[in-house]
C-alpha positions in Angstrom: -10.0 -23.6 -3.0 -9.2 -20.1 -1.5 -8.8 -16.9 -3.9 -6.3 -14.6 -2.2 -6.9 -11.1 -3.8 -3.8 -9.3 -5.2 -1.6 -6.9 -3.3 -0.5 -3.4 -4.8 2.3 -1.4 -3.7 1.3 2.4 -2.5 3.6 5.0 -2.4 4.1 8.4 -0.4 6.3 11.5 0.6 5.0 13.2 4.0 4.8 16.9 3.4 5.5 17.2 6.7 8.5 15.6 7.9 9.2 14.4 4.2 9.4 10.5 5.1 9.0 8.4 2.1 6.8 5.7 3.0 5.2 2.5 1.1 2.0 0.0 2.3 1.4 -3.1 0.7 -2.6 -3.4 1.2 -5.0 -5.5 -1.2 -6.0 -3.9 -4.2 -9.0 -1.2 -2.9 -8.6 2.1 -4.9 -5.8 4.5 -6.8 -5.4 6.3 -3.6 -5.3 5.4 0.1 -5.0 8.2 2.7 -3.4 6.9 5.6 -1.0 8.4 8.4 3.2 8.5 7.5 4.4 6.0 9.9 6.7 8.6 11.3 5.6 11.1 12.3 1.3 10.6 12.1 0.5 13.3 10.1 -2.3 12.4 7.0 -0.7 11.5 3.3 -2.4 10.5 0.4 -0.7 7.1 -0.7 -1.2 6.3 -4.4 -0.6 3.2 -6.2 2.7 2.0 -7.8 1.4 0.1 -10.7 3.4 -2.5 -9.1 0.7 -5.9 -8.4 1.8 -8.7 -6.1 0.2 -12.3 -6.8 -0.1 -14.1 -3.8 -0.5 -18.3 -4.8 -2.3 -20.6 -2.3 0.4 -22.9 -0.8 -0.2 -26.5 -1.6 -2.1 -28.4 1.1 
């Protein structure tokens, strides 16, 4: 049997250019510092509070 771990929703406004931006990444921390997919400059992502289950598809 696999165990998929859940998926969290991170958020983020690019002070920058002001993109709003959103990564769905497998729960790690509260915050994530990525790059805004527009325009590459650093943003701190936090998370949603919004969890994803993913189920294991029946064989």
């Amino acid at each position: 049997m696999t165990t998929i771990a859940p998926v969290v929703l991170y958020v983020y406004r690019c002070t920058v250019c002001g993109h709003k931006g959103q990564l769905r990444l497998a729960e790690t921390a509260p915050e994530v510092t990525t790059a805004c997919s527009v325009c590459g400059a650093e943003v701190l992502a936090e998370w949603d509070g919004g969890v994803e289950l993913s189920a294991k598809q029946p064989d």
